[in-house]
N, C-alpha and C positions, 0 to 999 in steps of 0.2 A: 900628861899635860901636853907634851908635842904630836900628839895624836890628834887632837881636838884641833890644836893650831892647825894642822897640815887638812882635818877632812873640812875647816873653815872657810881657809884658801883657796882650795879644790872649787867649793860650791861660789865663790866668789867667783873666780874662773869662770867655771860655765854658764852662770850670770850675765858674767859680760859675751860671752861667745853667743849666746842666745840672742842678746839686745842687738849685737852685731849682723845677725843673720836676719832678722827681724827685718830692722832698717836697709836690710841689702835686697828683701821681698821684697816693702813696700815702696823703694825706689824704682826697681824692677820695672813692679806695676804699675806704679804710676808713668814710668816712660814709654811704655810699651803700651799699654790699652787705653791711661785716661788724657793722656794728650795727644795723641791719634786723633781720639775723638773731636778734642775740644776743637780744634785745630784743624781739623779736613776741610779744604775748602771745596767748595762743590762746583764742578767743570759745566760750565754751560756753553753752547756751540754761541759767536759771535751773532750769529744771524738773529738767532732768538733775543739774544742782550741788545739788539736794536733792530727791531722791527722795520719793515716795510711803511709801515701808517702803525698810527693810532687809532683808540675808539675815544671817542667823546661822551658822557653824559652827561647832562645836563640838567640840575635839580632847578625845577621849573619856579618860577615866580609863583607863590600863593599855595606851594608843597606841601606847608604846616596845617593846613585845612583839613579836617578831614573829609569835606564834602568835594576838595581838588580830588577827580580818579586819577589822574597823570600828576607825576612828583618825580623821579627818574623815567628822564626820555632817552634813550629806549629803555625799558622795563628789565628785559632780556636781550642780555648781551654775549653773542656768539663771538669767542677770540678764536684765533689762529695761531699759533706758535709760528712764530719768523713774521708774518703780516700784521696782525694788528693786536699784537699782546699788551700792549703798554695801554693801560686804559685811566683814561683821567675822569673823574668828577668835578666837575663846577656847580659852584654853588651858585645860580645869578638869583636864587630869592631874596627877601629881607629877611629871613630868620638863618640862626646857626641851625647845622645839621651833621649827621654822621654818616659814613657808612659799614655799618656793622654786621659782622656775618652771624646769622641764626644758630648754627655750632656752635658751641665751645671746646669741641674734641678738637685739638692741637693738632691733632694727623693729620684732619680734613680741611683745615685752611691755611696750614702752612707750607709756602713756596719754598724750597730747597735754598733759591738765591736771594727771595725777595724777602722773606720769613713771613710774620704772622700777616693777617691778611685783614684789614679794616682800619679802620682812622683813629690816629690815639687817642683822637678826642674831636670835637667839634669842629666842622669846616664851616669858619664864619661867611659874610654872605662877600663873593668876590673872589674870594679864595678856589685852590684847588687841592685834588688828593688824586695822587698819580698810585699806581701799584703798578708792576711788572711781570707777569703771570711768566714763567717760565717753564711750569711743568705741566706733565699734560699724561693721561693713561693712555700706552700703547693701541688699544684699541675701545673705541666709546669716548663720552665726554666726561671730566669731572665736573660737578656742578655747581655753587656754590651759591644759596641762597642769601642776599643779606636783605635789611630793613635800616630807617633810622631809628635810634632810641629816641630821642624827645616824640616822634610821630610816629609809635608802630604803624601804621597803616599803610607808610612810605615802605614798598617791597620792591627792589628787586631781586634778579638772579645771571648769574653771570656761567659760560657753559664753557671750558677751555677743552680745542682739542688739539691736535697735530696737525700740522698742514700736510696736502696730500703731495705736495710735491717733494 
């Protein structure tokens, strides 16, 4: 009978030594890779985090038509990293509108600093929708095509690249 007793306690033992070693991994882990992550913040050079100028668009008066061809003026918009990344939309039409990128691949329209890249919702008329372009591919443009939802027809595209200087 004290045989049983003793291989009970045993396994009780390494029960807890187990659970112990367990929770000692997934602490581990968790301090080490999954709050690194969460947590990194991402270094952008001053110059870039405020621009030289800005770019202006301007959603034109009578946009929502689909017989208007001009709706975002300018259509395409070439940024420069450090000069004119900061790009505002203005609504001066009378209708709500958005600006939404044609992607839904997460990788292609999110800014490291600015994150996801489009209006979270309607820019009523008056209003504006600033975004901060701070990343850019070493060499070529990234491009990044958007439209409004309520008025597919309303297209632009937007082309960030480095400046040369």
């Amino acid at each position: 009978m004290s045989t049983t007793e003793t291989s009970s306690s045993h396994g009780y033992g390494i029960g807890i030594l187990v659970v112990i070693v367990a929770l000692g991994v997934t602490i581990s882990w968790y301090t080490m890779y999954w709050l690194p992550e969460e947590n990194q913040k991402v270094f952008v050079d001053e110059h870039i985090l405020h621009p030289n100028g800005e770019t202006i668009v301007n959603i034109i008066d009578g946009s929502s038509s689909p017989d208007q061809k001009d709706n975002y003026m300018p259509k395409l918009i070439q940024v420069q990293l450090t000069i004119d990344n900061l790009v505002i939309w203005k609504n001066i039409d009378t209708t709500p509108h958005t600006v939404t990128p044609d992607s839904h691949d997460r990788d292609e329209i999110t800014d490291p600093y600015s994150g996801e890249f489009g209006s979270t919702g309607v820019i009523m008329p008056g209003e504006d929708y600033e975004f901060l372009f701070t990343d850019a591919p070493p060499n070529g443009a990234k491009v990044i095509p958007y439209h409004c939802d309520p008025h597919p027809w309303m297209v632009g595209t937007v082309e960030i690249t480095k400046s040369r200087f």
